[in-house]
Biopython code that builds the backbone (N, CA, C, O; Angstrom):
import numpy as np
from Bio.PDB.StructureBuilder import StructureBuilder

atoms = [
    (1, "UNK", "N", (0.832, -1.170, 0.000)),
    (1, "UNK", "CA", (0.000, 0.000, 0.000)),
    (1, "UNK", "C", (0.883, 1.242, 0.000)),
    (1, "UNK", "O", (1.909, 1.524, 0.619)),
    (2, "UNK", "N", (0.063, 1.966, -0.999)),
    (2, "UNK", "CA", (0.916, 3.229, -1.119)),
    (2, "UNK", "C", (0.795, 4.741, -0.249)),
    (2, "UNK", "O", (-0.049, 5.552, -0.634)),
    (3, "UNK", "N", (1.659, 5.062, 0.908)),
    (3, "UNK", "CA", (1.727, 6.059, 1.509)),
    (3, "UNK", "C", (1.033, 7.715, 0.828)),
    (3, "UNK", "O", (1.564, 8.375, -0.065)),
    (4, "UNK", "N", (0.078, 7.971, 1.373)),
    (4, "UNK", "CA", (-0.650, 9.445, 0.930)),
    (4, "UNK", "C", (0.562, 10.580, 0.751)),
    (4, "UNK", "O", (1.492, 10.833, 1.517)),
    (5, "UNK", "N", (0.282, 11.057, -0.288)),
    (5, "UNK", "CA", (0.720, 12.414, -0.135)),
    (5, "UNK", "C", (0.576, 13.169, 0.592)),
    (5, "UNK", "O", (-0.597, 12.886, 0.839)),
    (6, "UNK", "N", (0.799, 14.051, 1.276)),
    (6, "UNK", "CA", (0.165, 15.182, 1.680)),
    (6, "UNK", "C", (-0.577, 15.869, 0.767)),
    (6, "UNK", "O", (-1.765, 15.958, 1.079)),
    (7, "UNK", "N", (-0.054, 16.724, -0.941)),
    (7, "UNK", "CA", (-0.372, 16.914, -1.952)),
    (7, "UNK", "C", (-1.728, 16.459, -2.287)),
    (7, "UNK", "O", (-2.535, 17.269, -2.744)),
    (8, "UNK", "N", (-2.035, 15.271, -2.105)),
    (8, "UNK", "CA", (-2.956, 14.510, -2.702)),
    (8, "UNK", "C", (-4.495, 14.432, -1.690)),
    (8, "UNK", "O", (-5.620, 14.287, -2.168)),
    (9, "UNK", "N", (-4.155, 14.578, -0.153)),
    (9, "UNK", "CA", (-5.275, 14.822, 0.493)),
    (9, "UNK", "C", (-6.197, 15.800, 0.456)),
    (9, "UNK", "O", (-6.015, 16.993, 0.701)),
    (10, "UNK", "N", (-7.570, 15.052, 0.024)),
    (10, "UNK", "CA", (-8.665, 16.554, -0.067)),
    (10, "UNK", "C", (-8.488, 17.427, 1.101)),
    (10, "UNK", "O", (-8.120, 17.085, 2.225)),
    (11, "UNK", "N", (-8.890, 18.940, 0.561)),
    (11, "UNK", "CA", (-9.045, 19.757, 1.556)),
    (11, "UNK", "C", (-10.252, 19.074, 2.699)),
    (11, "UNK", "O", (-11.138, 18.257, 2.446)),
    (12, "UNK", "N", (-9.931, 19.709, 3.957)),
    (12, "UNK", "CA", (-10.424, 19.405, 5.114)),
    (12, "UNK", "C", (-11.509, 20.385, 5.301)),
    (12, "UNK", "O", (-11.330, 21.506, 4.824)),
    (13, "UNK", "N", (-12.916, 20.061, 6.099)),
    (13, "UNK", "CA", (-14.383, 21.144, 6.044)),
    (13, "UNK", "C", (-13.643, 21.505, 7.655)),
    (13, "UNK", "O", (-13.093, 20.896, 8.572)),
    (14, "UNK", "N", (-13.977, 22.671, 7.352)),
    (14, "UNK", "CA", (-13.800, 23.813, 8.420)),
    (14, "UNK", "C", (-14.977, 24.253, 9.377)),
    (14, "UNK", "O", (-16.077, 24.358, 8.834)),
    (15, "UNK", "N", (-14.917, 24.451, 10.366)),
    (15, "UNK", "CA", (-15.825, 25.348, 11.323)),
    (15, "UNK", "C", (-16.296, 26.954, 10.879)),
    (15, "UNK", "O", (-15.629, 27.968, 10.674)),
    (16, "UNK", "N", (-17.417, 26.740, 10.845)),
    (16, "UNK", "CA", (-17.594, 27.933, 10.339)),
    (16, "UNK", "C", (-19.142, 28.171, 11.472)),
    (16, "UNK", "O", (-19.713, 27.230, 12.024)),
    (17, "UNK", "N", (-19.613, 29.835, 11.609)),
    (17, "UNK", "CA", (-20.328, 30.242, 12.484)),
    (17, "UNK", "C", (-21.421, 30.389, 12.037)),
    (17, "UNK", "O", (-21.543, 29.681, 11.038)),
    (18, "UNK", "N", (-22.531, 31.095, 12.312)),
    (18, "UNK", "CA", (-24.147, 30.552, 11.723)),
    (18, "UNK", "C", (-24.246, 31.021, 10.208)),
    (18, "UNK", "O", (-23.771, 32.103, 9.864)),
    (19, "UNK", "N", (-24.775, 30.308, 9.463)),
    (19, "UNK", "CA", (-24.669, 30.311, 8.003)),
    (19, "UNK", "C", (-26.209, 30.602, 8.006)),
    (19, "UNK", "O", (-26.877, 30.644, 9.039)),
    (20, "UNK", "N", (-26.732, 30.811, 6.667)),
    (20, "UNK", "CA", (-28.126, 30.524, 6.264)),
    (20, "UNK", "C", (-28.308, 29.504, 5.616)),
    (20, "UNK", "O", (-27.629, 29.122, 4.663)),
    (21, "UNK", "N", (-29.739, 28.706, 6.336)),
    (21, "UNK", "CA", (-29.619, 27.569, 6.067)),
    (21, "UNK", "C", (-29.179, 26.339, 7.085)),
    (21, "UNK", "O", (-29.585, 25.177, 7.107)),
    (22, "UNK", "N", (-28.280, 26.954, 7.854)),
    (22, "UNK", "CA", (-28.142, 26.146, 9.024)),
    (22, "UNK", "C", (-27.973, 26.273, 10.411)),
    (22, "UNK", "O", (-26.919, 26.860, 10.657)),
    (23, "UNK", "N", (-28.678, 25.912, 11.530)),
    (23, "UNK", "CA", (-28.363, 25.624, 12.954)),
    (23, "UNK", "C", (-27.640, 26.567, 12.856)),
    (23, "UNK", "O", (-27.103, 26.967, 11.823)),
    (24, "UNK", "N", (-27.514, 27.235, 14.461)),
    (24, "UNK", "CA", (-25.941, 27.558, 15.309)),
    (24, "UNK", "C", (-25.479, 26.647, 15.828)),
    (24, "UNK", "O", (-26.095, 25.756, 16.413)),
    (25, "UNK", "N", (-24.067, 26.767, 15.652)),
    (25, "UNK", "CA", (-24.055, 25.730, 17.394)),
    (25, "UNK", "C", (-24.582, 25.645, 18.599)),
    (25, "UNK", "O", (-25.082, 26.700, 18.989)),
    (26, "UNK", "N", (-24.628, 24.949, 19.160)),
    (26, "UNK", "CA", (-25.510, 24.754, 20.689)),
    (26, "UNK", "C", (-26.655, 24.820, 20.366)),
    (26, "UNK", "O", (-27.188, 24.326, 21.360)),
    (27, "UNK", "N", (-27.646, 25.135, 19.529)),
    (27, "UNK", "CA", (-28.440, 25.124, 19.115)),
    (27, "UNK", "C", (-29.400, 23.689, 19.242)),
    (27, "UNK", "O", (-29.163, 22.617, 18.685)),
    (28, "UNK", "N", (-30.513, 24.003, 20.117)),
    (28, "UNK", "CA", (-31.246, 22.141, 20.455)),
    (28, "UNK", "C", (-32.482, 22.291, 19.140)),
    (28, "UNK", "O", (-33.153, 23.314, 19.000)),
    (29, "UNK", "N", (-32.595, 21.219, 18.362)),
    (29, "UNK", "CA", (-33.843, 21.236, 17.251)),
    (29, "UNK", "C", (-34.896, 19.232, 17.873)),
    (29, "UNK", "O", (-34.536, 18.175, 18.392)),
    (30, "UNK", "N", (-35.731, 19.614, 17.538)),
    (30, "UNK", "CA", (-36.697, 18.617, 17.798)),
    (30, "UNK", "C", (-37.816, 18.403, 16.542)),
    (30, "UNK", "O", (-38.319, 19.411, 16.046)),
    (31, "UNK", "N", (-38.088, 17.421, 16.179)),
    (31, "UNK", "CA", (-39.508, 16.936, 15.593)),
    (31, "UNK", "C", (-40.532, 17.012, 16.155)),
    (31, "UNK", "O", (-41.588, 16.995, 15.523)),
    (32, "UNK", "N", (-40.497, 17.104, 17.337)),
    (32, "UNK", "CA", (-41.880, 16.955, 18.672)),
    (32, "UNK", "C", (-41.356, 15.569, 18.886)),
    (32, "UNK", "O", (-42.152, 15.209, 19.753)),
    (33, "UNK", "N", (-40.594, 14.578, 18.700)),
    (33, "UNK", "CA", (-40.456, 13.246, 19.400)),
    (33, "UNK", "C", (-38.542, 12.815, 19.933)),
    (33, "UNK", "O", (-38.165, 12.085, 20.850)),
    (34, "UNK", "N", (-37.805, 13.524, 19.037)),
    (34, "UNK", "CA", (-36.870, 13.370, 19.312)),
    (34, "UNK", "C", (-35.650, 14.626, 19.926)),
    (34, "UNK", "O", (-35.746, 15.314, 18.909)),
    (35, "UNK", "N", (-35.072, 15.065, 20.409)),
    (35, "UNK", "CA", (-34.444, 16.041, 21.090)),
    (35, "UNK", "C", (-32.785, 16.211, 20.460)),
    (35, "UNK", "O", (-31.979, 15.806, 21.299)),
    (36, "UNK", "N", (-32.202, 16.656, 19.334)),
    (36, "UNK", "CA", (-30.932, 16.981, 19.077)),
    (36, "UNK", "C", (-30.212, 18.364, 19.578)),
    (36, "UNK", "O", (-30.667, 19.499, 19.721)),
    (37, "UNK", "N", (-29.249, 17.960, 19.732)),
    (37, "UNK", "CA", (-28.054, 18.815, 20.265)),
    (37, "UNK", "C", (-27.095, 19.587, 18.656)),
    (37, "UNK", "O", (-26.581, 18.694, 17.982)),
    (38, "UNK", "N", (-26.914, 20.746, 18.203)),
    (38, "UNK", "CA", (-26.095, 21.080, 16.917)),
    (38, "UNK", "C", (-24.458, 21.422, 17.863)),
    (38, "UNK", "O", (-24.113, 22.337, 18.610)),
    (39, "UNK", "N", (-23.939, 20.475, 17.477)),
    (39, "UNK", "CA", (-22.707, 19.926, 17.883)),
    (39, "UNK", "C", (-21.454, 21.528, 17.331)),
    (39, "UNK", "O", (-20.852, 22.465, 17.856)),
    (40, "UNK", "N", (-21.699, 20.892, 15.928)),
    (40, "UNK", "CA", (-20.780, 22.439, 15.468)),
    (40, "UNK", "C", (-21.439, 22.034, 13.896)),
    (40, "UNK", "O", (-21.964, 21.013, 13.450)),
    (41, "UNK", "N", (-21.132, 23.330, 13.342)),
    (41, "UNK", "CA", (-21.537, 23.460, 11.676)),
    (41, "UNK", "C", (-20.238, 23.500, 11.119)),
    (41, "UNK", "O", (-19.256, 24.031, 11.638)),
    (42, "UNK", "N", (-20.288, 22.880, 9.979)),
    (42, "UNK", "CA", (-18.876, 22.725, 8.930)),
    (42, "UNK", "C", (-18.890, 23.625, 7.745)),
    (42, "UNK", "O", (-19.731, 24.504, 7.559)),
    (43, "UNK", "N", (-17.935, 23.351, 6.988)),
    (43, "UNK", "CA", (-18.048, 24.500, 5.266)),
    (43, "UNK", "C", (-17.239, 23.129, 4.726)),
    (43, "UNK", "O", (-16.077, 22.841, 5.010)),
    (44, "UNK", "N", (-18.024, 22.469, 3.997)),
    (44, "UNK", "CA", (-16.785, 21.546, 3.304)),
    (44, "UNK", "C", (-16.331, 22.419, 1.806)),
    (44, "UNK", "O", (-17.101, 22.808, 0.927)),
    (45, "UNK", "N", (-14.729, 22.574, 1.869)),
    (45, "UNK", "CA", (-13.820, 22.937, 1.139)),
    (45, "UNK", "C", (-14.425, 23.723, -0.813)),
    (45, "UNK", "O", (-14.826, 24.666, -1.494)),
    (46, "UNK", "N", (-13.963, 22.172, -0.694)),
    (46, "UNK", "CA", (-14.312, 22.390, -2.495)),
    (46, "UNK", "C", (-15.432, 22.445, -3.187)),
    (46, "UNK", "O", (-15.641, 22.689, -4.375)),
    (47, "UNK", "N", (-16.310, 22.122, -2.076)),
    (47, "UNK", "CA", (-17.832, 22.316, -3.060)),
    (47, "UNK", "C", (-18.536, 23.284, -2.127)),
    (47, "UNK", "O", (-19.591, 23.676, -2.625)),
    (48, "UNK", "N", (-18.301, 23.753, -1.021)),
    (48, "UNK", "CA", (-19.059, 24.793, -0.130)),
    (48, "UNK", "C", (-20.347, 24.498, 0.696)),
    (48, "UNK", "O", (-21.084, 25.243, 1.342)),
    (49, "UNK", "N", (-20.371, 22.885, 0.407)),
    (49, "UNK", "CA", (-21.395, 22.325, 1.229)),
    (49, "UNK", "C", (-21.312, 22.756, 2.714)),
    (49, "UNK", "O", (-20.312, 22.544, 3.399)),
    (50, "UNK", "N", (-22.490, 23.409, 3.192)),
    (50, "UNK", "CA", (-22.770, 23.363, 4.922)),
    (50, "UNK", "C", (-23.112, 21.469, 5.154)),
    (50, "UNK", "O", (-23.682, 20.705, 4.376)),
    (51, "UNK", "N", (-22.580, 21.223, 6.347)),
    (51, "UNK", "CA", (-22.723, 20.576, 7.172)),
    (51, "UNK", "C", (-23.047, 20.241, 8.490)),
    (51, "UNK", "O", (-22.194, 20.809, 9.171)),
    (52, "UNK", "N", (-23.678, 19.737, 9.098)),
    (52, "UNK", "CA", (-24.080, 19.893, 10.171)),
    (52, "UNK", "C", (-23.635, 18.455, 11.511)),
    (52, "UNK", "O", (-24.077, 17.365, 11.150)),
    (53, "UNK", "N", (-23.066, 18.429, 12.525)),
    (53, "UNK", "CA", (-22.727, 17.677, 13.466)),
    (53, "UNK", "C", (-24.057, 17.252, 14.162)),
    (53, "UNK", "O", (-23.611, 17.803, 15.168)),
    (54, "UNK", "N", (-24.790, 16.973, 14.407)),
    (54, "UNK", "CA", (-26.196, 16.359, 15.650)),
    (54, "UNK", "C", (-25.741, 15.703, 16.746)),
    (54, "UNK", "O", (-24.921, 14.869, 16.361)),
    (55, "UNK", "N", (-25.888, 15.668, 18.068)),
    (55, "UNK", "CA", (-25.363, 14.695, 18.734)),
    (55, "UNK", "C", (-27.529, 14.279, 19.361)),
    (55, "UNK", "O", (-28.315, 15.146, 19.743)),
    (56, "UNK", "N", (-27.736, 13.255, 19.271)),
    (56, "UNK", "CA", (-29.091, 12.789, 19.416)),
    (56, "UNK", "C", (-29.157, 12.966, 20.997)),
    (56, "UNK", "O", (-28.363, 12.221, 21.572)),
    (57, "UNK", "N", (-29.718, 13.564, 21.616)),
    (57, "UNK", "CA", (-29.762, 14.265, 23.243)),
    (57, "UNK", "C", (-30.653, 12.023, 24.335)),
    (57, "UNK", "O", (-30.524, 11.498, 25.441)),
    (58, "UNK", "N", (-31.094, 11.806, 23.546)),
    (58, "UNK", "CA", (-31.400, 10.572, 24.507)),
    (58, "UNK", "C", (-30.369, 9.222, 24.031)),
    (58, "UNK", "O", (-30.188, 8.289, 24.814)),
    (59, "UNK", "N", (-29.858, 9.247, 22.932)),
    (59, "UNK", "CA", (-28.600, 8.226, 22.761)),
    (59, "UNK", "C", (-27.108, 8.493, 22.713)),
    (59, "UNK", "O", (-26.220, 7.646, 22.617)),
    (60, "UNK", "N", (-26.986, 9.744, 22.794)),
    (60, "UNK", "CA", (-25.946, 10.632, 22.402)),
    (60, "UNK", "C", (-25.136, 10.054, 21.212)),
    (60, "UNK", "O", (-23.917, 10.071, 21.389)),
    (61, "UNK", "N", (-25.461, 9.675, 20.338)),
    (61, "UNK", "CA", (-24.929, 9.513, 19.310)),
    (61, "UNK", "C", (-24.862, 10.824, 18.714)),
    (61, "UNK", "O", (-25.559, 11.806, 18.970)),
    (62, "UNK", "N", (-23.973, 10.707, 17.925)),
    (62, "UNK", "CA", (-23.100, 11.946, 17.169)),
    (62, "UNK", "C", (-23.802, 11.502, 15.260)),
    (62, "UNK", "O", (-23.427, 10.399, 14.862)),
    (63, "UNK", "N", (-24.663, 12.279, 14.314)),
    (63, "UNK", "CA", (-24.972, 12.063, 13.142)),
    (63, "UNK", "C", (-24.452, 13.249, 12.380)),
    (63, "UNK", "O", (-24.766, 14.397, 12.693)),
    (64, "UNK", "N", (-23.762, 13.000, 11.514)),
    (64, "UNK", "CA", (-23.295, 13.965, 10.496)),
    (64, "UNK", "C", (-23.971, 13.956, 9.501)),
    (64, "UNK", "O", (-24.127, 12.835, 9.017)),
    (65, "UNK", "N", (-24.426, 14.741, 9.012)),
    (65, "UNK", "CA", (-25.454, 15.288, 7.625)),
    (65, "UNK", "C", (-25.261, 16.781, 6.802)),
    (65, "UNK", "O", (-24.852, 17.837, 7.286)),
    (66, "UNK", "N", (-25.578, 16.581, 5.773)),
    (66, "UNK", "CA", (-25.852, 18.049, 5.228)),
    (66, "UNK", "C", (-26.883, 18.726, 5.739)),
    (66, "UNK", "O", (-27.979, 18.274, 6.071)),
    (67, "UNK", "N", (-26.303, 20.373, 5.818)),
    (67, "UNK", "CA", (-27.230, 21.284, 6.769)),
    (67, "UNK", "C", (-28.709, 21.261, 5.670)),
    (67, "UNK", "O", (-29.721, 21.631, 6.266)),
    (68, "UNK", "N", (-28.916, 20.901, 4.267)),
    (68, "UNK", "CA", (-29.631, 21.068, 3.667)),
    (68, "UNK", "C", (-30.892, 19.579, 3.916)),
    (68, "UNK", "O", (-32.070, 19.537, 3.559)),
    (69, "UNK", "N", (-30.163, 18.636, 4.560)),
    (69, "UNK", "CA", (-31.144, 17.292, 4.807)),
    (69, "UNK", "C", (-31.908, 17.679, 5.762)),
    (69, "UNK", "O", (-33.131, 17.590, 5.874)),
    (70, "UNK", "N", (-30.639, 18.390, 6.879)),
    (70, "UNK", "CA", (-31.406, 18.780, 8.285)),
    (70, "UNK", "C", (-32.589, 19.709, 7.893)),
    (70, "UNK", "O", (-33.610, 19.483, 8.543)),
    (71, "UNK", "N", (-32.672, 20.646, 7.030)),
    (71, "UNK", "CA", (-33.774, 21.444, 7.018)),
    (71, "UNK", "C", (-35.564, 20.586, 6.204)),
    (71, "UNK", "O", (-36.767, 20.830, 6.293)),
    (72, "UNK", "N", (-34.825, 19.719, 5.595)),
    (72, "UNK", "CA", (-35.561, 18.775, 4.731)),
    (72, "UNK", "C", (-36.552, 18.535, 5.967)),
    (72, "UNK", "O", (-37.771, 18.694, 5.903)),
    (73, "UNK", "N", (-35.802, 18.105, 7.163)),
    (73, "UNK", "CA", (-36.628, 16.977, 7.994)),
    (73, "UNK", "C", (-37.801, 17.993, 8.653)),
    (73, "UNK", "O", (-38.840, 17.545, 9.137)),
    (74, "UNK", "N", (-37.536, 19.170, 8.608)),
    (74, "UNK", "CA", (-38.438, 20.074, 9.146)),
    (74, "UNK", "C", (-38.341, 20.016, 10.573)),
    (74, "UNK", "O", (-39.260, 19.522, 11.226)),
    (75, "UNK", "N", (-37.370, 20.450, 11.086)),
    (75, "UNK", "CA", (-36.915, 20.176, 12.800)),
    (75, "UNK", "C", (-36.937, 21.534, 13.059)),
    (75, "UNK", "O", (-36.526, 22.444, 12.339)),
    (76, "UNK", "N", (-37.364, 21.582, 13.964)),
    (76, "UNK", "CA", (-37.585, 23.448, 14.866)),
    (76, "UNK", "C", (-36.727, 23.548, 16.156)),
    (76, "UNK", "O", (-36.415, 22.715, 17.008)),
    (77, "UNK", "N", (-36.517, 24.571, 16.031)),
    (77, "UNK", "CA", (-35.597, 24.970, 17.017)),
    (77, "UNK", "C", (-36.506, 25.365, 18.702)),
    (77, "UNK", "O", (-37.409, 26.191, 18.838)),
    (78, "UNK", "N", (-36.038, 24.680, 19.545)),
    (78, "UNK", "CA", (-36.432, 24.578, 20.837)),
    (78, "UNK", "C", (-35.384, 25.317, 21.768)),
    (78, "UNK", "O", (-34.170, 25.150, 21.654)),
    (79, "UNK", "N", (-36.019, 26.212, 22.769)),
    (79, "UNK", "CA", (-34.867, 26.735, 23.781)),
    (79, "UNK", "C", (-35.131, 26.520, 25.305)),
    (79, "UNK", "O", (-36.222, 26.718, 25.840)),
    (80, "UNK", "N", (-33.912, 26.056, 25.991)),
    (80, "UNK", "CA", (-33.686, 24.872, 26.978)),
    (80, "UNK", "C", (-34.575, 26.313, 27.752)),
    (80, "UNK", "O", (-34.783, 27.428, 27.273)),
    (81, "UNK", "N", (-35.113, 25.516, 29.636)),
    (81, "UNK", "CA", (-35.927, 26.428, 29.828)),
    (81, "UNK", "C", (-34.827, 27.260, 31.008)),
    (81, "UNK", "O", (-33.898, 26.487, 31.246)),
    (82, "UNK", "N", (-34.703, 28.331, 31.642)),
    (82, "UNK", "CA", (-34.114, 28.922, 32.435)),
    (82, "UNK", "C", (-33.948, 28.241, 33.980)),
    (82, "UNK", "O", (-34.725, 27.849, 34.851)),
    (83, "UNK", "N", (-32.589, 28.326, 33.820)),
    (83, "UNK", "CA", (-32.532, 27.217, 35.480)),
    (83, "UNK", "C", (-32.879, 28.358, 36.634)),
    (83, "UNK", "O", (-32.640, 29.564, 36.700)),
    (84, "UNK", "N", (-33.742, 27.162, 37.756)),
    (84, "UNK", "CA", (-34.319, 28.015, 38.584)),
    (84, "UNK", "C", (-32.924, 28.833, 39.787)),
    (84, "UNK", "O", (-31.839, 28.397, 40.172)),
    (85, "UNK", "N", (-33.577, 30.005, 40.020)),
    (85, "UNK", "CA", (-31.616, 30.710, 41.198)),
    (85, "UNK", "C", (-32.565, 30.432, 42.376)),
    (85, "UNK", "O", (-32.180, 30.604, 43.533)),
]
sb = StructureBuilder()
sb.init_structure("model")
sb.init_model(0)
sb.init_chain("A")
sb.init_seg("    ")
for serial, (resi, resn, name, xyz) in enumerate(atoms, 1):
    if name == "N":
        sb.init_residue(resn, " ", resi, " ")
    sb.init_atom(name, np.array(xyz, "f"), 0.0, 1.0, " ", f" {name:<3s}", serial, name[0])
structure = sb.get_structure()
C-alpha cells in the first residue's frame, strides 16, 4: 500500500459560524419526538457544502449530515428552559 501524499489529500471542512440555512451551534432542534443537540456546523472545502454535526440528546450519538437534509426533515428549534436561582 501506497503512503498518501500530503499533496494529494482533499481539503479538510472547516468550522464555520451561523450560516443561512443552518443551525448555530448549541443550538437544540426537535420533531416533537426526538431532542438533538447542533454539535458544530462545517463549510466543506471544495464544493461549499454546509454541514451539520447532531449529537441525538437521549442516545448521544453523534450524526453527520448536510445542513440542507437537516432542514428537509423540518426540525424546529427549541430553547432549553431557564434554570431556577
Amino acid at each position: 500500500m501506497k503512503p498518501i501524499d500530503q499533496r494529494e489529500r482533499a481539503p479538510r471542512a472547516v468550522r464555520v459560524g451561523p450560516r443561512r440555512g443552518a443551525p448555530a451551534d448549541g443550538t437544540y432542534l426537535t420533531d416533537g419526538k426526538a431532542l438533538f443537540h447542533v454539535e458544530r456546523t462545517l463549510l466543506d472545502g471544495p464544493k461549499g457544502e454546509l454541514f451539520v454535526e447532531l449529537e441525538d440528546c437521549r442516545t448521544l450519538d453523534l450524526i453527520f449530515c448536510s445542513a440542507r437534509s437537516v432542514a428537509a426533515l423540518g426540525l424546529r428549534t427549541v430553547q432549553p428552559l431557564a434554570k431556577a436561582a
